[in-house]
C-alpha positions as CSV (number, residue, x, y, z in Angstrom):
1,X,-54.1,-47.4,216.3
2,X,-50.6,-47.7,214.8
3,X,-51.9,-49.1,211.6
4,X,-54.3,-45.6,211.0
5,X,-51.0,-43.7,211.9
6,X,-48.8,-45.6,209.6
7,X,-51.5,-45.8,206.6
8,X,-51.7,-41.8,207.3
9,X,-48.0,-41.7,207.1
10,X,-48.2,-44.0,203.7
11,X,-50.4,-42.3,202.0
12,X,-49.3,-38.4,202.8
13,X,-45.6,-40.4,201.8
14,X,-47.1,-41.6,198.1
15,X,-48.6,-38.2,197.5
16,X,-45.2,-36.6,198.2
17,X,-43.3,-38.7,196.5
18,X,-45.0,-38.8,193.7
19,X,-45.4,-35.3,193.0
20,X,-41.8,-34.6,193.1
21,X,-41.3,-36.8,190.6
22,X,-39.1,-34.9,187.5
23,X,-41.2,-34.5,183.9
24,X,-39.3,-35.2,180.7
25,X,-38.8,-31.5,179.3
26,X,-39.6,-33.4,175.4
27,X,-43.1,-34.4,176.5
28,X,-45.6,-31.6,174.4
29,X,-49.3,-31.4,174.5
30,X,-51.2,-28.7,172.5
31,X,-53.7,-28.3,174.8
32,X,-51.2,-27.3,177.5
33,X,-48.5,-25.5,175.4
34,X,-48.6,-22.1,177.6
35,X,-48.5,-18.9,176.1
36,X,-45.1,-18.0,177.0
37,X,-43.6,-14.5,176.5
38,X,-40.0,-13.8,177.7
39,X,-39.6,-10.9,180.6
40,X,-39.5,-7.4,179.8
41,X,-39.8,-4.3,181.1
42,X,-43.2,-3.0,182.0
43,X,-45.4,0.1,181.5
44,X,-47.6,-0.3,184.5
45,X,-48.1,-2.9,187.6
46,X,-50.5,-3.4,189.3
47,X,-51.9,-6.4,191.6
48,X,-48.6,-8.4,193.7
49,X,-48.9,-11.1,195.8
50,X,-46.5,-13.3,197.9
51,X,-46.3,-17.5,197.7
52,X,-47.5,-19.1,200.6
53,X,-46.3,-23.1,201.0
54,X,-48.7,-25.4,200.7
55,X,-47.6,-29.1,199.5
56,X,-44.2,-28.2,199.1
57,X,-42.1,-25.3,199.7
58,X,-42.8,-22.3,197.6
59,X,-41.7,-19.2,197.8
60,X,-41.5,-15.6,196.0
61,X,-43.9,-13.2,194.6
62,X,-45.8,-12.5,191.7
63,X,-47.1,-9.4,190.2
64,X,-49.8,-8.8,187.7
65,X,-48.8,-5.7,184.7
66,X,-50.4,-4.4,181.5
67,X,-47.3,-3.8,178.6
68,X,-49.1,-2.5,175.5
69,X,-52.4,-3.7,176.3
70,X,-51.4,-7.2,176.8
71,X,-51.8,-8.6,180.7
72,X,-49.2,-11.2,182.2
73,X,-48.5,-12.8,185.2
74,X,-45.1,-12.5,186.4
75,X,-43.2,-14.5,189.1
76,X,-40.1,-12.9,190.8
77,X,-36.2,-14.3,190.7
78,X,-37.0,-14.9,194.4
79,X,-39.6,-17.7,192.8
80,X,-38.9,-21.3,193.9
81,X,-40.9,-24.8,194.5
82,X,-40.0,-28.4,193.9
83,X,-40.3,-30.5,190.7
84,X,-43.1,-32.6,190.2
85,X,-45.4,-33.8,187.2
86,X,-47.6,-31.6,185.5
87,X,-47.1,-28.6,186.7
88,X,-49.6,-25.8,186.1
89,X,-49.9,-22.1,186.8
90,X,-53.7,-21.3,187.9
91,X,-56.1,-18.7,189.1
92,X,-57.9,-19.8,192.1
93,X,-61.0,-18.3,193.3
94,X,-60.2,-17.5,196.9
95,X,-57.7,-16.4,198.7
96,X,-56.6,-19.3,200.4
97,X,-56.0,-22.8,198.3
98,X,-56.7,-26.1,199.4
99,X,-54.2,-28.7,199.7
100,X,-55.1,-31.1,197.4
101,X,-58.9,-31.4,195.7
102,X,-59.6,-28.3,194.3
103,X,-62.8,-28.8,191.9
104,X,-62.7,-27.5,188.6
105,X,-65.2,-24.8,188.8
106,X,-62.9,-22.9,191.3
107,X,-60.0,-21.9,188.8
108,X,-58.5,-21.5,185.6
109,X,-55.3,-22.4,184.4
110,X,-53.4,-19.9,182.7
111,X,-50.1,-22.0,181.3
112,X,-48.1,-25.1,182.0
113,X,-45.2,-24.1,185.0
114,X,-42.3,-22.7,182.6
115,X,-39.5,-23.4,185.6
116,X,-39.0,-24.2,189.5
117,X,-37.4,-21.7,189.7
118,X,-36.9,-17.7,188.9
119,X,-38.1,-15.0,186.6
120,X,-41.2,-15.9,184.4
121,X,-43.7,-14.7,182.7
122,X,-47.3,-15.9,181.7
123,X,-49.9,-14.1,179.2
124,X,-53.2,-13.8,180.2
125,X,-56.2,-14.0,178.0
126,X,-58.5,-10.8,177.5
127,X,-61.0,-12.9,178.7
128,X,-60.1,-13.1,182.5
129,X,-61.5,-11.4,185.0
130,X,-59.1,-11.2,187.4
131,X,-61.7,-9.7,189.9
132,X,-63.0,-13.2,189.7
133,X,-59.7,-14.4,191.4
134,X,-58.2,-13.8,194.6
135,X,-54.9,-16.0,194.0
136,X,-52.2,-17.9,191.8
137,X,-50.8,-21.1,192.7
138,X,-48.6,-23.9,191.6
139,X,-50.8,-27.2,190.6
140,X,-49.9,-30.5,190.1
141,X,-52.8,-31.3,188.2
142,X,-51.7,-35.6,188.4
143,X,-52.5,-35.5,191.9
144,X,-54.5,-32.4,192.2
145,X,-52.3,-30.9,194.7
146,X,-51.5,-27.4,195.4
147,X,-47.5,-26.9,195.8
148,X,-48.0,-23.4,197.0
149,X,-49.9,-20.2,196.3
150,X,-50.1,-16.3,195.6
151,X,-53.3,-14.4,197.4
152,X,-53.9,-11.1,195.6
153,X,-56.5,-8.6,196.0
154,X,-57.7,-6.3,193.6
């Protein structure tokens, strides 16, 4: 019985451990290079959400505008969560976003995470839906492990 408890208490260890670990900023990938666009002020909001902790502590709120046609994604200065490898920004399908082992088919990711923390803003592609979402969240796609997450509605 203390060896389940302490193989529990191992394994949750490893997965925390090693999704804090810090990325080397000179590392690029094409295929993830996010379509970053600095903050600036907007012509209409729309959709907000708040973060909600889920792997590690994450905090502060996003909000969804249209500037000129184009969408983004913006996170508040309030925004914070821990460092860890490969760090996305996603669109999950429901509201609520598992822990770790969220399957492909269930969300889209928008960008690479810019920072851990404060103001930052993401494009999104005419061809979202956001309908088809109901939240944002912070992904560590290495370990496929949710650091925390935005439910929105429509």
């Amino acid at each position: 019985m203390k060896f389940k408890h302490f193989a529990i208490f191992s394994i949750a260890t490893l997965l925390i451990v090693g999704c804090t670990k810090q990325v080397s900023s000179n590392q690029t990938n094409p295929e993830t290079t996010p379509a970053v666009v600095t903050a600036q002020s907007t012509t209409s909001a729309a959709k907000t959400g708040v973060f909600k902790s889920a792997e590690q502590p994450t905090q502060g709120m996003i909000k969804f505008v249209t500037e000129k046609g184009q969408r983004y994604l913006e996170f508040d200065q309030n925004f914070k969560t821990n460092r860890g490898p490969d760090l996305f920004v996603i669109l999950y399908r429901n509201s609520t976003v598992p822990v770790s082992g969220i399957k492909e088919k269930d969300y889209m990711r928008i960008a690479r995470l810019q920072k851990i923390s404060g103001t930052q803003r993401y494009a999104i592609p005419s061809n979202v839906k956001l309908e088809e979402f109901k939240s944002v969240a912070v992904w560590c796609r290495a370990f496929n492990a949710t650091f925390g997450y935005a439910p929105y509605t429509l």
